[in-house]
C-alpha positions in Angstrom: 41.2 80.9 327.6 41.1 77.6 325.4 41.9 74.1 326.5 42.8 70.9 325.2 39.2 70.2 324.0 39.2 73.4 322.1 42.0 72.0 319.6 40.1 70.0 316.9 38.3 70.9 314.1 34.8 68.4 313.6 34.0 69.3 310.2 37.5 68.6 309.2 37.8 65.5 310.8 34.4 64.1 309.5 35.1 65.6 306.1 38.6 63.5 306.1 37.2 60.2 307.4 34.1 60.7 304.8 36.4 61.3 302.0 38.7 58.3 302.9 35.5 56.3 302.6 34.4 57.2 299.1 37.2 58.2 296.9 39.4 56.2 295.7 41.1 58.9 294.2 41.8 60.4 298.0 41.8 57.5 300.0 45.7 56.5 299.4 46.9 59.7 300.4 44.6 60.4 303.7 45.4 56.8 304.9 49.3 57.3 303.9 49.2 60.5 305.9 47.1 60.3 308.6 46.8 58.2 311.8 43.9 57.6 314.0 45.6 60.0 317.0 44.5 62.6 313.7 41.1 62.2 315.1 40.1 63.7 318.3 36.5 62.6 318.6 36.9 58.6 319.7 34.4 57.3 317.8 35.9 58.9 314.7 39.2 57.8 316.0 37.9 54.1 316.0 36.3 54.3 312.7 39.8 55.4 310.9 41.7 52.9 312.9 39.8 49.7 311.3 39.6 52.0 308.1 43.4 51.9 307.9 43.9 48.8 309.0 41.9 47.5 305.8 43.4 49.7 303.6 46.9 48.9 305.1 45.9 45.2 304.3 44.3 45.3 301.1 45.4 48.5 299.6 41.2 49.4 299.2 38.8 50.2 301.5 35.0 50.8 301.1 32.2 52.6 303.4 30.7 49.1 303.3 33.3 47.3 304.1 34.3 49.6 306.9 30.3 49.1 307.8 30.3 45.2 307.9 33.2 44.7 309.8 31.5 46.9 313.5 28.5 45.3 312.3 30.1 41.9 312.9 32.6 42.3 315.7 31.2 45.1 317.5 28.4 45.0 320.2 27.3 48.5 320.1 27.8 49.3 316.4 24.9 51.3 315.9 27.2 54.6 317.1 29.6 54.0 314.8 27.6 53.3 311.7 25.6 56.5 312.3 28.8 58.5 312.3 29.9 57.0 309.2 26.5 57.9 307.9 27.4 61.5 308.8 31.1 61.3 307.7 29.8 60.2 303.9 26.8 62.1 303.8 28.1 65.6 304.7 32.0 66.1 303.3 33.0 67.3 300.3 34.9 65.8 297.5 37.7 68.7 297.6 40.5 70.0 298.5 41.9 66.8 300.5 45.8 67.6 300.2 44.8 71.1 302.4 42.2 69.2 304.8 44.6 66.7 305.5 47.5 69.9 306.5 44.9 71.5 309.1 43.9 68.1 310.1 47.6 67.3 310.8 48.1 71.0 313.0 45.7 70.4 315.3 47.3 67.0 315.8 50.4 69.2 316.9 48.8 71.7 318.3 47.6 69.1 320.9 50.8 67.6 321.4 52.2 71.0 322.3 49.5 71.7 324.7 49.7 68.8 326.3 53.4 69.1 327.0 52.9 72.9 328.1 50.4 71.6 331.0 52.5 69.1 331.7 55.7 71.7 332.4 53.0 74.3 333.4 52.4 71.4 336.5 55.9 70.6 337.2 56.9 74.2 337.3 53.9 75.2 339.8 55.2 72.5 342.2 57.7 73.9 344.8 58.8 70.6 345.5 60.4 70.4 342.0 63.8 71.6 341.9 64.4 74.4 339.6 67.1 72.9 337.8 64.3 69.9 337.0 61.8 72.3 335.7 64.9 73.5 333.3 65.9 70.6 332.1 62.6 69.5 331.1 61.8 72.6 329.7 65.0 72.3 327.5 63.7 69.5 326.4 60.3 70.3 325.0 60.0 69.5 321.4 61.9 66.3 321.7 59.3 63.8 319.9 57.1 66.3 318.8 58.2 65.5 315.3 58.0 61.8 315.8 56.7 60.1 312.4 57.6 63.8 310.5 57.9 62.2 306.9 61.9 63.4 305.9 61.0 64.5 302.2 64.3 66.1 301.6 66.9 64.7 299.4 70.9 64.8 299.4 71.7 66.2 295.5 74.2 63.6 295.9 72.2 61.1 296.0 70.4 62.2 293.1 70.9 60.1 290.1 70.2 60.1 286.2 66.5 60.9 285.4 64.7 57.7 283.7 64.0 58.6 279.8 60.5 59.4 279.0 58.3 56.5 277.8 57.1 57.7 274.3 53.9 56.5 272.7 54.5 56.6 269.1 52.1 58.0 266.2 53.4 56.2 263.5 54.1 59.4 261.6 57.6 60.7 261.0 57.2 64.3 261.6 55.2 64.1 265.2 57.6 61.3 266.2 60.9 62.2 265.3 60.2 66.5 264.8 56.8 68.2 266.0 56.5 65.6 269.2 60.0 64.3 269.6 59.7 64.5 273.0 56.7 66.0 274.5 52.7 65.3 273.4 53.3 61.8 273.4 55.1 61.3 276.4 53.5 59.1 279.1 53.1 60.8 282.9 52.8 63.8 280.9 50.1 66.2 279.6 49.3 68.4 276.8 47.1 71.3 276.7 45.3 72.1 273.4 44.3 75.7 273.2 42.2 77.7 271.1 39.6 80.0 270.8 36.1 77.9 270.3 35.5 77.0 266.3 39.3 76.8 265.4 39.6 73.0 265.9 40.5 71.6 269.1 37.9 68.7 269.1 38.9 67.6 265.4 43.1 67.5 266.5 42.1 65.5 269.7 40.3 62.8 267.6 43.2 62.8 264.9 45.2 62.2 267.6 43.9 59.3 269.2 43.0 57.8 265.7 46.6 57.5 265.2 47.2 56.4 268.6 44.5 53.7 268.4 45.8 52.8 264.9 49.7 52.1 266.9 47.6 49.5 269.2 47.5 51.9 272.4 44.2 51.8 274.2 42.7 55.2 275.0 39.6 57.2 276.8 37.8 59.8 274.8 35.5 62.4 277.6 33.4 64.0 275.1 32.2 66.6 277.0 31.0 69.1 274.8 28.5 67.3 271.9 27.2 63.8 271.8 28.0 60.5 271.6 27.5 60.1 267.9 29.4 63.3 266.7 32.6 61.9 268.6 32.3 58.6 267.3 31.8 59.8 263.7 34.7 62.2 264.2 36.9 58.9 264.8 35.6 56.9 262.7 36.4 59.3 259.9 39.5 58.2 259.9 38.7 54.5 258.8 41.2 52.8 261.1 38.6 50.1 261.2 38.9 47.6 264.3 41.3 49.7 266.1 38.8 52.4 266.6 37.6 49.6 269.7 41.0 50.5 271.5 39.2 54.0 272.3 35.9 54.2 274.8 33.5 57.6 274.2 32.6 58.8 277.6 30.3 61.6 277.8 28.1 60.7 280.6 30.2 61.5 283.2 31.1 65.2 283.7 32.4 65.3 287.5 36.0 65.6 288.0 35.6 62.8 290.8 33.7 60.2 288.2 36.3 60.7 285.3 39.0 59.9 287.8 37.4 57.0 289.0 37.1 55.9 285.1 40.5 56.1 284.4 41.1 54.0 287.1 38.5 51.5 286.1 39.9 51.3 282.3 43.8 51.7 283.5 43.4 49.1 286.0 41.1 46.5 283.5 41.9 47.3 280.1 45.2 48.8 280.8 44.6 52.4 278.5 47.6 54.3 277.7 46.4 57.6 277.4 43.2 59.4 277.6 41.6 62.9 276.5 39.0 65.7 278.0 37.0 68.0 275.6 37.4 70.3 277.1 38.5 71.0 280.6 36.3 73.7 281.2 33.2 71.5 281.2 34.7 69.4 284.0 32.6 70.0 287.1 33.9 69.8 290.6 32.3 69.2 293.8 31.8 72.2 296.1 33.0 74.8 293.3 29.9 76.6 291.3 29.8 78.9 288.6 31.5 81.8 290.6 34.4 79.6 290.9 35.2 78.2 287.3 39.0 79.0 287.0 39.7 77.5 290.4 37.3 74.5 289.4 39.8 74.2 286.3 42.7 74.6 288.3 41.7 71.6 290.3 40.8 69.3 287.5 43.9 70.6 285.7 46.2 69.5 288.9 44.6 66.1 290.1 44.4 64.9 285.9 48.1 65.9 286.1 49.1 63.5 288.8 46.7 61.5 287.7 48.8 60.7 284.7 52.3 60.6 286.4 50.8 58.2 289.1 49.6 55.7 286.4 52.0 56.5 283.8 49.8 57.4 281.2 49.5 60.6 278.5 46.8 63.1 278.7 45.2 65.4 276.9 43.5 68.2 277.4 41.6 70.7 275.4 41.1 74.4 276.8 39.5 77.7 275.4 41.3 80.6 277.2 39.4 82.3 279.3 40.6 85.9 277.8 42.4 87.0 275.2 43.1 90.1 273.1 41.3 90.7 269.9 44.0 91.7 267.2 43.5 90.8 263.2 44.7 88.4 261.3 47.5 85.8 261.9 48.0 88.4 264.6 44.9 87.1 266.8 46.9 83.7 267.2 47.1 82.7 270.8 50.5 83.4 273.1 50.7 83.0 276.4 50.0 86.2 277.7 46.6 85.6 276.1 46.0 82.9 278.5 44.6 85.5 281.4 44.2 83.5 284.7 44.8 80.0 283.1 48.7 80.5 284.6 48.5 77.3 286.9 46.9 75.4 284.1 49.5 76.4 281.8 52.7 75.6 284.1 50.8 71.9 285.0 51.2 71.0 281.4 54.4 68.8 279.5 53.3 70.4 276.0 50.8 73.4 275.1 50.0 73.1 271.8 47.6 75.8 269.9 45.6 75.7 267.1 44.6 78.7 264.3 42.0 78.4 261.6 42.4 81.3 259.2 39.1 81.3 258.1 37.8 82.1 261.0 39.1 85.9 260.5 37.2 87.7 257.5 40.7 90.0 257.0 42.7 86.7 255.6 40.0 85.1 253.1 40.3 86.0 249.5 37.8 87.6 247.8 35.8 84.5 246.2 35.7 83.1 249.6 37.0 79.8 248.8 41.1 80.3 250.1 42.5 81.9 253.1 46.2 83.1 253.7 48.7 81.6 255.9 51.3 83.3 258.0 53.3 84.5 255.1 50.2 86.1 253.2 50.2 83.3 250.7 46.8 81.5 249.6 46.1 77.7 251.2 43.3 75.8 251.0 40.4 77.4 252.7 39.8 75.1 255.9 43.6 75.6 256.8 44.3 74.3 260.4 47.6 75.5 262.3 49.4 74.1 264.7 51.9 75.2 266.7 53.6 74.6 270.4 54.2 77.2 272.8 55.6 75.4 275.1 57.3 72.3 275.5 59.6 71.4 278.7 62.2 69.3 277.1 62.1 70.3 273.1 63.5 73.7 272.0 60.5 75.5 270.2 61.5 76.7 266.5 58.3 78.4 266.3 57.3 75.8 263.2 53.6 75.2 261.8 52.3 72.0 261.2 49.9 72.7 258.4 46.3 70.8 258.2 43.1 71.0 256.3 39.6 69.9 257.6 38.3 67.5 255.0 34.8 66.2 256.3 34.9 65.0 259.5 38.9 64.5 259.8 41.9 66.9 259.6 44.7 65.7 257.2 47.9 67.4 255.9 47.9 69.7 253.6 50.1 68.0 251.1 47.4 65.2 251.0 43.9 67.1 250.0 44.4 66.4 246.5 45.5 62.9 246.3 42.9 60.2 246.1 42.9 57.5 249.3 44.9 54.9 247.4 48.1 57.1 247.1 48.5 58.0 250.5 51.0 55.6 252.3 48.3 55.0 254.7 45.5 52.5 253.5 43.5 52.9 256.5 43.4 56.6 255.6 45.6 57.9 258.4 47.1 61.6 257.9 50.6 61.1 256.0 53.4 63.7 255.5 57.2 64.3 255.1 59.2 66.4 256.9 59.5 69.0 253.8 55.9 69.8 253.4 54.8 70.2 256.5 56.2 73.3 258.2 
């Protein structure tokens, strides 16, 4: 038979306080949800109580700061520091939402116990009138829901949803037709799928060259190739001084550090969008290799919320994981080739995909210098696709927004043959009109 003592978890409660400690990510959640009756143990319980009360104060809160302050007002300190040693040095970086729930239930599951010895008692007195025993008993879960968080909400309460706050790329047919709405949205994402080869790396940097070239301040995780092969893909698109508005971060490969960059840059610089290349080679605390799609699933969620919280536009680049092999313009990606990337694919604003037909030896023409496009006519041989196959708040029209790899850049098709100084763009961004590019 259990007791009272039973009903706490300590690896949940030391992996909470340790989290709460070093992730700034985490830390406003845990501290809005939790309390220090969350924690059984009273040394942990004292630890999240001046934890809190910091953060409560100062919106931040830091293992060393949590540290200085029993240092200086308490006597015997050494207890607490040690614990806080353990807390930090032994929890994970996962999974907080969930720890936070079971956390939470053995919270209740105390309080319920605790009221069922305290009408187990009354009821085992003869003393107590049975009408007493009744009445308390009829009164059981009053106050067990005290400080329950009401999350539901009255439709008519509900009023007009805010517009979207759109980014702009300066070019008439991703503003006003391919991405009226959704791909430049901020507190939104786009996915970029494709197969590996057909181009994903080389739309993300066209992409934020235009961005840059608007004045909007972005983040760049290069994750795939170096330093030098991302900034050369930008610079390609001699936007000159604007390129600065964009940081190249390949260093950091942990989900945990690029949240805690975004942060940084958001908070200092003030960036307005950011991009990962690709999301696959994201890596995230206690998941190994064994666990890669619920690794993505993770990084794919907290980037999502991410961006809503901060109000910011992301991009993300993904290979599916599976797909069928077919020939030809056939072998272009639809969802159902996008095999246990489901939850990625409903996080997402926008998925946008990309096809390269040279990729697929049954569409280049015999001289191997043109390819076909979707209706079996020849294009110039590095064609680039692009397509959306889903978008939340634009009906699809199942369009093509046709580009050609020239170097290091993409530009649209209608531009290849014209020399710099007769496109609109002096700087050498991507120009088209709405006629020629679908």
């Amino acid at each position: 038979m259990t007791n009272g003592d039973n009903i706490h978890s300590e690896d949940t409660e030391r992996d909470i306080l340790g989290i709460s400690l070093k992730s700034s990510y985490a830390a406003p959640y845990i501290f809005d949800s939790c309390t220090p009756e969350d924690f059984y143990n009273p040394i942990r319980h004292k630890i999240f109580a001046v934890a809190k009360a910091l953060y409560d104060k100062t919106r931040s809160v830091s293992r060393a700061g949590v540290e200085d302050l029993f240092r200086t007002k308490v006597k015997d300190y050494k207890e607490y520091t040690l614990e806080i040693d353990m807390c930090t040095l032994y929890s994970k970086i996962d999974a907080h939402e969930e720890k936070v729930r079971i956390l939470k239930s053995y919270t209740f599951r105390r309080s319920i116990y605790n009221r069922s010895k305290d009408l187990m008692i009354l009821s085992a007195d003869p003393s107590t009138p049975v009408d007493e025993v009744l009445a308390r008993s009829s009164k059981f879960s009053e106050g067990l829901y005290t400080g329950y968080e009401e999350v539901g909400i009255d439709p008519t309460e509900v009023g007009e949803e805010d517009a979207l706050e759109l980014l702009h790329y300066d070019v008439d047919v991703f503003d006003n037709i391919f991405y009226r709405i959704g791909g430049r949205a901020r507190s939104t994402t786009e996915l970029i799928f494709a197969r590996p080869g057909q181009g994903k790396t080389f739309y993300i940097k066209m992409k934020e060259a235009m961005l840059a070239y608007c004045g909007y301040k972005g983040l760049n995780f290069h994750l795939e190739d170096t330093v030098n092969e991302a900034a050369k893909r930008l610079m390609a698109y001699d936007i000159g001084e604007k390129a600065k508005n964009i940081k190249i971060i390949t260093t950091h490969k942990y989900l945990h550090d690029i949240i805690q960059d975004i942060r940084y840059y958001h908070a200092k610089f003030g960036i307005d969008f950011f991009s990962v290349d690709h999301l696959g080679r994201v890596r995230v605390a206690g998941f190994d290799s064994r666990h890669k799609l619920e690794a993505q699933i993770e990084v794919s969620n907290r980037l999502t919320d991410l961006c809503s919280e901060l109000n910011i536009f992301g991009m993300f680049a993904v290979q599916p994981n599976k797909s069928k092999d077919r020939e030809g313009w056939r072998s272009i990606l639809r969802e159902e080739d996008l095999k246990g990337a489901t939850e990625v694919f409903e996080d997402a604003f926008v998925v946008t995909t990309l096809f390269r037909p040279n990729v697929y030896p049954e569409l280049r023409s015999k001289d191997g210098k043109q390819v076909k496009d979707f209706e079996g006519n020849m294009v110039f041989y590095d064609s680039v696709y692009v397509s959306q196959i889903k978008n939340r708040r634009q009906r699809l029209e199942g369009d093509f927004v046709h580009l050609v790899q020239q170097g290091n850049k993409l530009i649209f098709a209608k531009d290849i043959n014209k020399n710099p100084s007769e496109i609109r763009s002096s700087e050498g961004l991507p120009y088209i009109d709405e006629e020629a590019a679908f």
